[in-house]
PQR file with spaces between the fields and no chain letter, atoms N, CA, C, O and H, PARSE charges and radii, in Angstrom:
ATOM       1  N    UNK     1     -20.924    5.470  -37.087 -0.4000 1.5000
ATOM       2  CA   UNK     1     -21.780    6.646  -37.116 -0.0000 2.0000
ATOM       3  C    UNK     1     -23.108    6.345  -37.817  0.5500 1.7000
ATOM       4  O    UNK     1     -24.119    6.996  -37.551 -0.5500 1.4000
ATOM       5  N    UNK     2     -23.095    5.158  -38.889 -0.4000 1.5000
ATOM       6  CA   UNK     2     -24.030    5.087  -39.756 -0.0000 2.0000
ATOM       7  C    UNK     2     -25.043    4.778  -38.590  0.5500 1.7000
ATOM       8  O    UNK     2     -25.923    5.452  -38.055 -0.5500 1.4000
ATOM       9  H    UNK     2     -22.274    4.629  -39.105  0.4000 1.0000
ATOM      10  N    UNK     3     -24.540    3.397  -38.389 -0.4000 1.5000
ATOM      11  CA   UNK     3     -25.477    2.795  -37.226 -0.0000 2.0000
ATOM      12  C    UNK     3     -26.012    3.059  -35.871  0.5500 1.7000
ATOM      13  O    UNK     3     -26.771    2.381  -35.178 -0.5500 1.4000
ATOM      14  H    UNK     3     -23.825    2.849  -38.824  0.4000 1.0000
ATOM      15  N    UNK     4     -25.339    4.403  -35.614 -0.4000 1.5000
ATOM      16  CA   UNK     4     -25.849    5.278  -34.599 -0.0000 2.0000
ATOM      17  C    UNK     4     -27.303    6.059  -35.193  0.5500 1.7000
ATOM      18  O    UNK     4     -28.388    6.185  -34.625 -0.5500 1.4000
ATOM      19  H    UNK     4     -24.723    4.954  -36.177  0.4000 1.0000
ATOM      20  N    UNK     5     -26.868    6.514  -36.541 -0.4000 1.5000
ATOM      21  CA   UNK     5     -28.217    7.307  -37.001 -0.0000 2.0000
ATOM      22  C    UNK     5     -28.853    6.280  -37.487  0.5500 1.7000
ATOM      23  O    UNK     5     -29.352    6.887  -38.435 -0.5500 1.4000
ATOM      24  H    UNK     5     -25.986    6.412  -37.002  0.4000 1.0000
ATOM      25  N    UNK     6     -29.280    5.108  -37.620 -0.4000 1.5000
ATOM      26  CA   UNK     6     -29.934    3.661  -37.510 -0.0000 2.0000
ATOM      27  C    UNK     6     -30.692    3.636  -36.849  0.5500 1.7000
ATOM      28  O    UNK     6     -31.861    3.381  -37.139 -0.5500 1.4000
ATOM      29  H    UNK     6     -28.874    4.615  -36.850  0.4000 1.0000
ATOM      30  N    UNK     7     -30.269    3.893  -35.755 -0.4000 1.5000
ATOM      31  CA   UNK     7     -30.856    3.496  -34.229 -0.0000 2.0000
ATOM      32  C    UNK     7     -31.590    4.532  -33.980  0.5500 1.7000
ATOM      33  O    UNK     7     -32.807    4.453  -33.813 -0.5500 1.4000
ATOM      34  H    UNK     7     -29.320    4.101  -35.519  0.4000 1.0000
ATOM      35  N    UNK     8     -30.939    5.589  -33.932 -0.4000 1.5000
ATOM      36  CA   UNK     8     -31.838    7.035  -33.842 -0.0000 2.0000
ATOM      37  C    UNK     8     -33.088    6.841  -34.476  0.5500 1.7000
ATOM      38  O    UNK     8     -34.071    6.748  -33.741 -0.5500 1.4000
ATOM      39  H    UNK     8     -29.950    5.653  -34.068  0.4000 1.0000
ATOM      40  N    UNK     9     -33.279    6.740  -36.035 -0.4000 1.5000
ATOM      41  CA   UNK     9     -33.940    6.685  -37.048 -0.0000 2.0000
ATOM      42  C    UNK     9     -35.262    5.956  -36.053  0.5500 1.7000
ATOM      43  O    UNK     9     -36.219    6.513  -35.516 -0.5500 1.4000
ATOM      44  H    UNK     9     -32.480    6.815  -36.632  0.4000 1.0000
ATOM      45  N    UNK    10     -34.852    4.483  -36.073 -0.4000 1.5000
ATOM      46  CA   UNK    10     -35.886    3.158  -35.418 -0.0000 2.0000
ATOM      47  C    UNK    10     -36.316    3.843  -34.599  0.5500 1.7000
ATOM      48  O    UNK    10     -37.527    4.029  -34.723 -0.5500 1.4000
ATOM      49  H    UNK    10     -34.074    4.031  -36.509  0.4000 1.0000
ATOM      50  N    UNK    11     -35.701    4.491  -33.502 -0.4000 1.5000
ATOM      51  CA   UNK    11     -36.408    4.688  -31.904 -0.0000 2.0000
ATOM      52  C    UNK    11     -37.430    6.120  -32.689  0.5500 1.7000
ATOM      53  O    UNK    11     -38.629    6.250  -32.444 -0.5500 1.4000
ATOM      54  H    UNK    11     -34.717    4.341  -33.402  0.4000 1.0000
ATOM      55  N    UNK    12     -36.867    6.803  -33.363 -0.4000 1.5000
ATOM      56  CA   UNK    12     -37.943    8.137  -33.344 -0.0000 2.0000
ATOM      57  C    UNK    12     -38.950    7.286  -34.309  0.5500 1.7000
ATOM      58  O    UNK    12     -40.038    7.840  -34.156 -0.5500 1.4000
ATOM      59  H    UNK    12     -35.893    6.697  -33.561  0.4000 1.0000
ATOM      60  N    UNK    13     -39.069    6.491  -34.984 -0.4000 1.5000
ATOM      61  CA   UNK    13     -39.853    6.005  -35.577 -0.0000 2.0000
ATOM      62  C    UNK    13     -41.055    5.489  -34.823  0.5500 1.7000
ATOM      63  O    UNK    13     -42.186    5.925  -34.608 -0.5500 1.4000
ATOM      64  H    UNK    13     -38.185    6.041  -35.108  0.4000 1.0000
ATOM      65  N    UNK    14     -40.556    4.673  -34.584 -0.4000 1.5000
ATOM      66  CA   UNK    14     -41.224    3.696  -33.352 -0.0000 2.0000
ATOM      67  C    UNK    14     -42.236    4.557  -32.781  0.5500 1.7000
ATOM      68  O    UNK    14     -43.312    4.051  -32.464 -0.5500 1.4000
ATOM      69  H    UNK    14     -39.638    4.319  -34.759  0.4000 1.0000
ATOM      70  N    UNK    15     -42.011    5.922  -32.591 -0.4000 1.5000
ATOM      71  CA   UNK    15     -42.301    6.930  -31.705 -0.0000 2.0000
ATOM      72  C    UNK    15     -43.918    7.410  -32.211  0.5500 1.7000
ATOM      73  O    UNK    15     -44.987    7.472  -31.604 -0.5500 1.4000
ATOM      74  H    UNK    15     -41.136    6.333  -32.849  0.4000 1.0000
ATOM      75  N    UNK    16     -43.505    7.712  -33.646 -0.4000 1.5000
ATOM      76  CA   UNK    16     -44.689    8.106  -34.624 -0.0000 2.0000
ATOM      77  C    UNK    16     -45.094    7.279  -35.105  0.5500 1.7000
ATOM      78  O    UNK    16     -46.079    7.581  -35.779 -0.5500 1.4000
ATOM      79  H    UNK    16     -42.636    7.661  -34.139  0.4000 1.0000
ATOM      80  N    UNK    17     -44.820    6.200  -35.129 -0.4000 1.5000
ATOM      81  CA   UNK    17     -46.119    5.094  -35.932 -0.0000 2.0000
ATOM      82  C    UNK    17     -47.178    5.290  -35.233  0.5500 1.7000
ATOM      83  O    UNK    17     -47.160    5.642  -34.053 -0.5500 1.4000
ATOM      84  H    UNK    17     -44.020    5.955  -34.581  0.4000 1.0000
ATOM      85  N    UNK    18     -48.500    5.012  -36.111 -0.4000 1.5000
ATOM      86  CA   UNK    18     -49.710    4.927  -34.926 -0.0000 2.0000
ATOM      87  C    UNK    18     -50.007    3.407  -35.172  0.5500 1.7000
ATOM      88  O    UNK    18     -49.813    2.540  -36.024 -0.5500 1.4000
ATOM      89  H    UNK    18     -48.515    4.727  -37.070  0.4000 1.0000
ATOM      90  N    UNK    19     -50.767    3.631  -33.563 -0.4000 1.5000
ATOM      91  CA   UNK    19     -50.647    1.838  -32.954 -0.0000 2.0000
ATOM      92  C    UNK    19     -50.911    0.953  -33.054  0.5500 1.7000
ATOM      93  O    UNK    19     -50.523    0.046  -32.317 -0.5500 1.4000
ATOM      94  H    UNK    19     -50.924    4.336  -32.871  0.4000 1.0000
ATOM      95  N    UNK    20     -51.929    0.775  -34.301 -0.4000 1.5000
ATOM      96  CA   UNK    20     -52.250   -0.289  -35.059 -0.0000 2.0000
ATOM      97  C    UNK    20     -51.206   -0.593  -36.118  0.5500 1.7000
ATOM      98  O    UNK    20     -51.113   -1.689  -36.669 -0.5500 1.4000
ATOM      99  H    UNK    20     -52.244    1.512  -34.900  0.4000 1.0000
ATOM     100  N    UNK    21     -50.392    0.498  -36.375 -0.4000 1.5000
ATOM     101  CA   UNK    21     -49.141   -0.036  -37.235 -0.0000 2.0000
ATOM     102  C    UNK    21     -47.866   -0.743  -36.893  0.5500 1.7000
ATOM     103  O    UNK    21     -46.990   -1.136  -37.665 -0.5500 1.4000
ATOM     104  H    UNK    21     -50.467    1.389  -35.927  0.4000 1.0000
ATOM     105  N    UNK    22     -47.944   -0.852  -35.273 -0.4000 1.5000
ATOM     106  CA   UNK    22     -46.850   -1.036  -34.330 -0.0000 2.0000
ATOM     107  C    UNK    22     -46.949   -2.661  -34.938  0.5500 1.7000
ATOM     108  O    UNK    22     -47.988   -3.319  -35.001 -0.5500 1.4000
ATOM     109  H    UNK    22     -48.655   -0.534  -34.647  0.4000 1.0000
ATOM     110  N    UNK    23     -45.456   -3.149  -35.400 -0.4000 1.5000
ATOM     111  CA   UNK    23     -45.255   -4.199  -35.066 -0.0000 2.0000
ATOM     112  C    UNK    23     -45.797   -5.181  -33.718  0.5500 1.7000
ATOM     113  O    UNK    23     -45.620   -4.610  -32.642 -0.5500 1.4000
ATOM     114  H    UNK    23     -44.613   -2.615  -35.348  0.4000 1.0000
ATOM     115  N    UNK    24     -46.497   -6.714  -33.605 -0.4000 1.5000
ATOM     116  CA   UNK    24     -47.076   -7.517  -32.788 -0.0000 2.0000
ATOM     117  C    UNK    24     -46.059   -7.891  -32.110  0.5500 1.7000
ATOM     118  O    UNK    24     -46.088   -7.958  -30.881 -0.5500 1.4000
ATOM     119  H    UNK    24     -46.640   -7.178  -34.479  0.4000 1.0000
ATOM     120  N    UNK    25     -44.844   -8.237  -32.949 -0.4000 1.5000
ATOM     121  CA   UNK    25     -43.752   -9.588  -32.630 -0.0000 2.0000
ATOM     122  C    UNK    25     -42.859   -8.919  -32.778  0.5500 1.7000
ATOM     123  O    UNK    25     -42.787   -7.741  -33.129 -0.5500 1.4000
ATOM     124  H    UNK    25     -44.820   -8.183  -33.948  0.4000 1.0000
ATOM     125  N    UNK    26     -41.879   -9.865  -32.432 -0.4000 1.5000
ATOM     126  CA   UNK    26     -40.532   -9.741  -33.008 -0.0000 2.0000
ATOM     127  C    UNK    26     -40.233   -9.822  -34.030  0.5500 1.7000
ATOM     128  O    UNK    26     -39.424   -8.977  -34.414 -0.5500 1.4000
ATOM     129  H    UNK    26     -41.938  -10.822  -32.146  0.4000 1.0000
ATOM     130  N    UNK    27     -40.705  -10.856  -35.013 -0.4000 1.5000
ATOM     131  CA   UNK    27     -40.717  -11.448  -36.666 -0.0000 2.0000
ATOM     132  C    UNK    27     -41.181   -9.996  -37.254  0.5500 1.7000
ATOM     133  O    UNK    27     -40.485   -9.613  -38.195 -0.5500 1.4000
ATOM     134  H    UNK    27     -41.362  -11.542  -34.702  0.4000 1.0000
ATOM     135  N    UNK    28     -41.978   -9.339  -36.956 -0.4000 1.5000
ATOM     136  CA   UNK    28     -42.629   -8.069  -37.240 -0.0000 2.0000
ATOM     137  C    UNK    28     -41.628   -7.297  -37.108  0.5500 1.7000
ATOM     138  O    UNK    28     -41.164   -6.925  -38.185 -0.5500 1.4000
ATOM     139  H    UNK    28     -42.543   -9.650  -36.191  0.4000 1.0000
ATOM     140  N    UNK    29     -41.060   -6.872  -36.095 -0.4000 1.5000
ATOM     141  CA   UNK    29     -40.509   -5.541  -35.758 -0.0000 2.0000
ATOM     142  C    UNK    29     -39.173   -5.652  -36.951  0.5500 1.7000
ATOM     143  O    UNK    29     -38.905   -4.835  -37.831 -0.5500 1.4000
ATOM     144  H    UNK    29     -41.437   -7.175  -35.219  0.4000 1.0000
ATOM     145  N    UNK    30     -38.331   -7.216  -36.561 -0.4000 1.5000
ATOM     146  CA   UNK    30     -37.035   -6.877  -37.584 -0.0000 2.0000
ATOM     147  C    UNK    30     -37.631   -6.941  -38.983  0.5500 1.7000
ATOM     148  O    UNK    30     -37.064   -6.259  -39.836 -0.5500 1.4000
ATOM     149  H    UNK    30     -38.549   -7.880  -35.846  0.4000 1.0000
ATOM     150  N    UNK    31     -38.680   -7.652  -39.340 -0.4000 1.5000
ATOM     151  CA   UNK    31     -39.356   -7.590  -40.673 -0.0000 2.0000
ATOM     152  C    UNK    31     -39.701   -5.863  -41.518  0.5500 1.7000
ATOM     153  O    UNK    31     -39.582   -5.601  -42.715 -0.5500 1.4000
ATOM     154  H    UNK    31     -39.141   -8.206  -38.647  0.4000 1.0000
ATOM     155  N    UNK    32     -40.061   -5.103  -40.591 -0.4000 1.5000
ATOM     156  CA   UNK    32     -40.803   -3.824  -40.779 -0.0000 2.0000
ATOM     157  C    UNK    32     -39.382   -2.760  -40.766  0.5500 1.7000
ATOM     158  O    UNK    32     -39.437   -1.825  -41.563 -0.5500 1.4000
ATOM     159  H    UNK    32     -40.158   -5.316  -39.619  0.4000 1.0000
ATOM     160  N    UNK    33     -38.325   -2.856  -40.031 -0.4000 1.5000
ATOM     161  CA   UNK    33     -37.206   -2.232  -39.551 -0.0000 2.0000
ATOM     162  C    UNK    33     -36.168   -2.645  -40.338  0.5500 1.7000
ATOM     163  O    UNK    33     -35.333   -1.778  -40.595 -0.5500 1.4000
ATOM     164  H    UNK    33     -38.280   -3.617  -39.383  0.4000 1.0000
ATOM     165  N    UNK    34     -35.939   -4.107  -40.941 -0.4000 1.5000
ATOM     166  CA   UNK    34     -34.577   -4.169  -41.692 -0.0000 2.0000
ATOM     167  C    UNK    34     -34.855   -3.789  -43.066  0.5500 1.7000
ATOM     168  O    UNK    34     -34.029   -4.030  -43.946 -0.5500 1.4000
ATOM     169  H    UNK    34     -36.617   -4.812  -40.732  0.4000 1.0000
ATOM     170  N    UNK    35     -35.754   -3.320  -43.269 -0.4000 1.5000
ATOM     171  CA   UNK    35     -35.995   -2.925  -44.832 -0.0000 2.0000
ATOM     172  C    UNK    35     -35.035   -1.997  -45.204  0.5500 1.7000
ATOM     173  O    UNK    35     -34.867   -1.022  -44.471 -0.5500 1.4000
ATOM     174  H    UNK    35     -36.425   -3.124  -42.555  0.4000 1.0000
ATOM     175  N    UNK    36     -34.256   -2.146  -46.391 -0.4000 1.5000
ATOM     176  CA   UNK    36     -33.121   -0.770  -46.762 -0.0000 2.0000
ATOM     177  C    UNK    36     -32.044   -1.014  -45.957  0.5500 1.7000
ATOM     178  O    UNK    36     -31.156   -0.234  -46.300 -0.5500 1.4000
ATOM     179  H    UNK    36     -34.392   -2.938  -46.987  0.4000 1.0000
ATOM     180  N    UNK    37     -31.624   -1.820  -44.913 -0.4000 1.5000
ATOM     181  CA   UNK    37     -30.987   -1.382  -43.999 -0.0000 2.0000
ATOM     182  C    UNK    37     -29.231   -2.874  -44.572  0.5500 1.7000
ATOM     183  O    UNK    37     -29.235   -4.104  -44.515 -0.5500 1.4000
ATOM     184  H    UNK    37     -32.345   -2.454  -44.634  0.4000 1.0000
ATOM     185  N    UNK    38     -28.550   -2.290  -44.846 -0.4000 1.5000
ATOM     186  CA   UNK    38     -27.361   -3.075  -45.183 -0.0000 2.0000
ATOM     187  C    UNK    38     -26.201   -3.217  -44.288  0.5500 1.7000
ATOM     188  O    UNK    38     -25.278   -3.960  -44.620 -0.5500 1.4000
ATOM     189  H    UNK    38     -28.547   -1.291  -44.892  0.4000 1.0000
ATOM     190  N    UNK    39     -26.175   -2.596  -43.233 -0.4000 1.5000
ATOM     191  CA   UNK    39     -25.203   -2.021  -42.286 -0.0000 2.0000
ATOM     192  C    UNK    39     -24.592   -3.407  -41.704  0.5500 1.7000
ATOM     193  O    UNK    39     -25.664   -3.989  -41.538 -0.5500 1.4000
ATOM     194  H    UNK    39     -26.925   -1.992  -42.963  0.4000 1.0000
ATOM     195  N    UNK    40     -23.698   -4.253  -41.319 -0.4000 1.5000
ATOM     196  CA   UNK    40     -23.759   -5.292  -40.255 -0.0000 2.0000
ATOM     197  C    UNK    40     -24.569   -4.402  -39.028  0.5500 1.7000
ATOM     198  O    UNK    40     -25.766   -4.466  -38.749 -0.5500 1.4000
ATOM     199  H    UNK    40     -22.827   -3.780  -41.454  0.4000 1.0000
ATOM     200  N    UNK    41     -23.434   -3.491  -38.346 -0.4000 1.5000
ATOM     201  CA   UNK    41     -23.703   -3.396  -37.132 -0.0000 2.0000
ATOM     202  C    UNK    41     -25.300   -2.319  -37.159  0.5500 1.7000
ATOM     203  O    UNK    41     -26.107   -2.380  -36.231 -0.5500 1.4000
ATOM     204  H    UNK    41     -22.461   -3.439  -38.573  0.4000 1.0000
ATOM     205  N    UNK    42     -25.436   -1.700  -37.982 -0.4000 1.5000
ATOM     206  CA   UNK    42     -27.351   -1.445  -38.322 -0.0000 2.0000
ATOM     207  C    UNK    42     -28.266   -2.913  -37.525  0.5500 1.7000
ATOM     208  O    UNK    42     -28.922   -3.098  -36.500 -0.5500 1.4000
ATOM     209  H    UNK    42     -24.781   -1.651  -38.736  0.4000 1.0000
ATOM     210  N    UNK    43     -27.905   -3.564  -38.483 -0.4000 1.5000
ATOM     211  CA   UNK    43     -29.033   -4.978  -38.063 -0.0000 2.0000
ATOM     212  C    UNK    43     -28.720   -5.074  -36.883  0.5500 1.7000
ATOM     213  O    UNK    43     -29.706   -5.035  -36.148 -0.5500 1.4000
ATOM     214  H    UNK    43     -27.373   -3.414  -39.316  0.4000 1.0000
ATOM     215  N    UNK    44     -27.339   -5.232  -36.138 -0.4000 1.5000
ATOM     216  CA   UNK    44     -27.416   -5.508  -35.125 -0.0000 2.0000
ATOM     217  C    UNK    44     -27.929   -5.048  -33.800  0.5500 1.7000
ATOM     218  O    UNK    44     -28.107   -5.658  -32.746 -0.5500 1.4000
ATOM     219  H    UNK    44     -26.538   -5.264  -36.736  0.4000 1.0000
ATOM     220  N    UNK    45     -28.210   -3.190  -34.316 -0.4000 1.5000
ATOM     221  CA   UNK    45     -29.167   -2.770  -33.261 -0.0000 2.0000
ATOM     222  C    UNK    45     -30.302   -2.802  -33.361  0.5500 1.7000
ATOM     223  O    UNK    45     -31.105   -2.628  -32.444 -0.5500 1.4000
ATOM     224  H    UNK    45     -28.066   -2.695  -35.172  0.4000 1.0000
ATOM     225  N    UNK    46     -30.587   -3.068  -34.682 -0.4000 1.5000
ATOM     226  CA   UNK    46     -32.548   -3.186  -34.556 -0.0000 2.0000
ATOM     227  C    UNK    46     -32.744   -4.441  -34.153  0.5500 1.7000
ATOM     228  O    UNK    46     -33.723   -4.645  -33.435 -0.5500 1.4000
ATOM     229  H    UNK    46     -29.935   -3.210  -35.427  0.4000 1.0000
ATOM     230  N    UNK    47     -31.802   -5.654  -34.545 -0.4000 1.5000
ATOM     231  CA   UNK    47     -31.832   -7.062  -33.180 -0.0000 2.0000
ATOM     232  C    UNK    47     -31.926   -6.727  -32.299  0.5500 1.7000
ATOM     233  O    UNK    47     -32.981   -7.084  -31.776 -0.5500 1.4000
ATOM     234  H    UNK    47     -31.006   -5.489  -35.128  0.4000 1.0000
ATOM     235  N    UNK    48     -31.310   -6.122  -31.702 -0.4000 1.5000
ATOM     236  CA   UNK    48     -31.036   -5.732  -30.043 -0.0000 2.0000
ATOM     237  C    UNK    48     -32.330   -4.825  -29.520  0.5500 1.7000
ATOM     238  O    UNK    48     -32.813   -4.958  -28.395 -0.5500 1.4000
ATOM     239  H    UNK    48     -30.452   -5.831  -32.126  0.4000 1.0000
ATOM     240  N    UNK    49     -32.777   -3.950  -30.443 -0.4000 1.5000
ATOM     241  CA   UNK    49     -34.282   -3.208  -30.254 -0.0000 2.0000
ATOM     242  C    UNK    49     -35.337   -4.123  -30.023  0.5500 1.7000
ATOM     243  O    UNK    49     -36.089   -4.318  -29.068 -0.5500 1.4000
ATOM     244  H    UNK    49     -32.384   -3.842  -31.356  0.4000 1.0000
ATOM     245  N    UNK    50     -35.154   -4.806  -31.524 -0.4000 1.5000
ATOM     246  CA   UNK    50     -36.703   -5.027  -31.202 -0.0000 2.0000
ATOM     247  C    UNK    50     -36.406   -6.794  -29.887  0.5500 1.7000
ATOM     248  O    UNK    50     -37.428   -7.336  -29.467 -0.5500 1.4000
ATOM     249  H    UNK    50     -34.543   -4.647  -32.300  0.4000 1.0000
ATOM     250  N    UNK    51     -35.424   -7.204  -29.595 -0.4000 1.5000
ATOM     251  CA   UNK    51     -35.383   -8.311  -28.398 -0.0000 2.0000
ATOM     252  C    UNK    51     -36.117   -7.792  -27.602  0.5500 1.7000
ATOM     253  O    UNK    51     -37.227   -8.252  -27.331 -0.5500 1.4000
ATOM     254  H    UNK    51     -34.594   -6.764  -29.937  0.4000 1.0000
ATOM     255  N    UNK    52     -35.463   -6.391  -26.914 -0.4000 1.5000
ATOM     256  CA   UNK    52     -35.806   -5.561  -26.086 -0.0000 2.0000
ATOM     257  C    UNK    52     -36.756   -5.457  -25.703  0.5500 1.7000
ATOM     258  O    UNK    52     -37.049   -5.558  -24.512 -0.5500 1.4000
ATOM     259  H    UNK    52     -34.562   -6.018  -27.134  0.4000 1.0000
ATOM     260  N    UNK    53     -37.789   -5.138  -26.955 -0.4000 1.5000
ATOM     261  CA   UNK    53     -39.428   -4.745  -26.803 -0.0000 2.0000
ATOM     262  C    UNK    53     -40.158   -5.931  -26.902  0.5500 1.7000
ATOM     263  O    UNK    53     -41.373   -5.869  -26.716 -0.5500 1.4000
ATOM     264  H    UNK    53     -37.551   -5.056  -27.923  0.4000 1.0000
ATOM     265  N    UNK    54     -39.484   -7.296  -27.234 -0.4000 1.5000
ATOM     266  CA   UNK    54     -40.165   -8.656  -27.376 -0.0000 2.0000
ATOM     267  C    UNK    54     -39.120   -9.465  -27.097  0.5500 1.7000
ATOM     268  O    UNK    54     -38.356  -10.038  -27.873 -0.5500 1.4000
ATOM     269  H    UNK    54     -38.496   -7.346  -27.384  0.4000 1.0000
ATOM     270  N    UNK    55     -39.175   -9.457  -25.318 -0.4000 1.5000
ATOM     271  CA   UNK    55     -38.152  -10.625  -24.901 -0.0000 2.0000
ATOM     272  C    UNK    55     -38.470  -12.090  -25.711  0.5500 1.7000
ATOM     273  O    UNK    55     -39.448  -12.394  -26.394 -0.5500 1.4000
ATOM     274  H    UNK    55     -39.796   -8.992  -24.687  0.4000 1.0000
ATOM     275  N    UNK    56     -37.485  -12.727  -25.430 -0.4000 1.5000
ATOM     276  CA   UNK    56     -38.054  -14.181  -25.767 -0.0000 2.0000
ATOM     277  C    UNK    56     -38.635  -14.882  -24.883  0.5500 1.7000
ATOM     278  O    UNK    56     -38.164  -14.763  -23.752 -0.5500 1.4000
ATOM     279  H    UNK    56     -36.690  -12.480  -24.875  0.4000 1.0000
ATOM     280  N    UNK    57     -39.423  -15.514  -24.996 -0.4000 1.5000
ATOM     281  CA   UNK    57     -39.927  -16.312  -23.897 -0.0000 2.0000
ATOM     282  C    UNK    57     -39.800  -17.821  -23.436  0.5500 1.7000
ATOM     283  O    UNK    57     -40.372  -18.204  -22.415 -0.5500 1.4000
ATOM     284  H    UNK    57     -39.805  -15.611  -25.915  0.4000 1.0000
């Protein structure tokens, strides 16, 4: 449940940042997003987020 409201949290976030605050990268996004965050399966969806928004190449 934690890590459901995790995820929630990130995506509405994501939502309201303005766009010069938007994470560039990937190194960025889990950098800016795992802050506070202790959960295993937490980290494992903001991994899975921010891949998402910055495939690898």
């Amino acid at each position: 449940m934690l890590a459901l409201a995790a995820l929630l949290l990130f995506n509405l976030g994501c939502s309201y940042v303005p766009y010069w605050d938007q994470p560039k990268n990937y190194d960025e996004c889990i950098t800016k997003n795992m802050e506070g965050i202790t959960g295993t399966r937490a980290k494992m969806l903001i991994e899975a987020s921010c891949r998402k928004k910055f495939p690898a190449k």
